[in-house]
N, C-alpha and C positions, 0 to 999 in steps of 0.2 A: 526809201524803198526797202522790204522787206528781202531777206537772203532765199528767199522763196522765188519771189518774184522775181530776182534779178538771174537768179538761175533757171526760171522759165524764159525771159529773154536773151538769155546767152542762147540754150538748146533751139530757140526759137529761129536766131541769127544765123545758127552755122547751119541748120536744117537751108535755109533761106540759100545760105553760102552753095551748100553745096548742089543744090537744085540749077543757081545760076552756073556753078561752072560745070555743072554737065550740059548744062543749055551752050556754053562755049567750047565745050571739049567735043561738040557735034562737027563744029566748023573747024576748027584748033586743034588737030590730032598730027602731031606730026612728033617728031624726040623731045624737041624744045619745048612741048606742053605735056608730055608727059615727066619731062625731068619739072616743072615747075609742079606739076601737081604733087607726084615724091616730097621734092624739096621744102616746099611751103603748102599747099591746101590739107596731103595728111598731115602733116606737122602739125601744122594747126588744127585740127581736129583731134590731133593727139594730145595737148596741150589743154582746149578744153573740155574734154572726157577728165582728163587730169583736174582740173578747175573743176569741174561738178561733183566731182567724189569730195574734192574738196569743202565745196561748198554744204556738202547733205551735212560734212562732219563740223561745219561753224555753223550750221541751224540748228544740231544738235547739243552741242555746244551751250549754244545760245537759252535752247530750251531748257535745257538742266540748269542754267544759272537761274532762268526766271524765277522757277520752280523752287529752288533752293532761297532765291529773294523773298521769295510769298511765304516760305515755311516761317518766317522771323517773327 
């Protein structure tokens, strides 16, 4: 799997994430779902925002090496 790809299904995943727990945060509103959303749903979103800048700088990475391989 290309770092392209794998980073379209992350973005893809937590779009997904966070769709479903606004579908539960409808019924599920009370301290205790908003201290989990805090605690763990931004987190995690925080996390991988972090991972995808990541990942743009190992495609890039990646590309400058090819590029540098071909030049030989």
């Amino acid at each position: 799997m290309s770092v392209t790809s794998a980073k379209m299904k992350l973005a893809s995943a937590t779009r997904e994430l966070r769709i479903k727990w606004e579908q539960a945060s409808e019924s599920w509103n009370d301290s205790a779902s908003r201290a989990f959303e805090k605690n763990h749903v931004d987190q995690f979103e925080s996390q991988v925002r972090s991972s995808l800048k990541a990942m743009d700088t190992i495609s890039e990475v990646m590309s400058a090496v090819r590029r540098d391989c071909q030049d030989d």
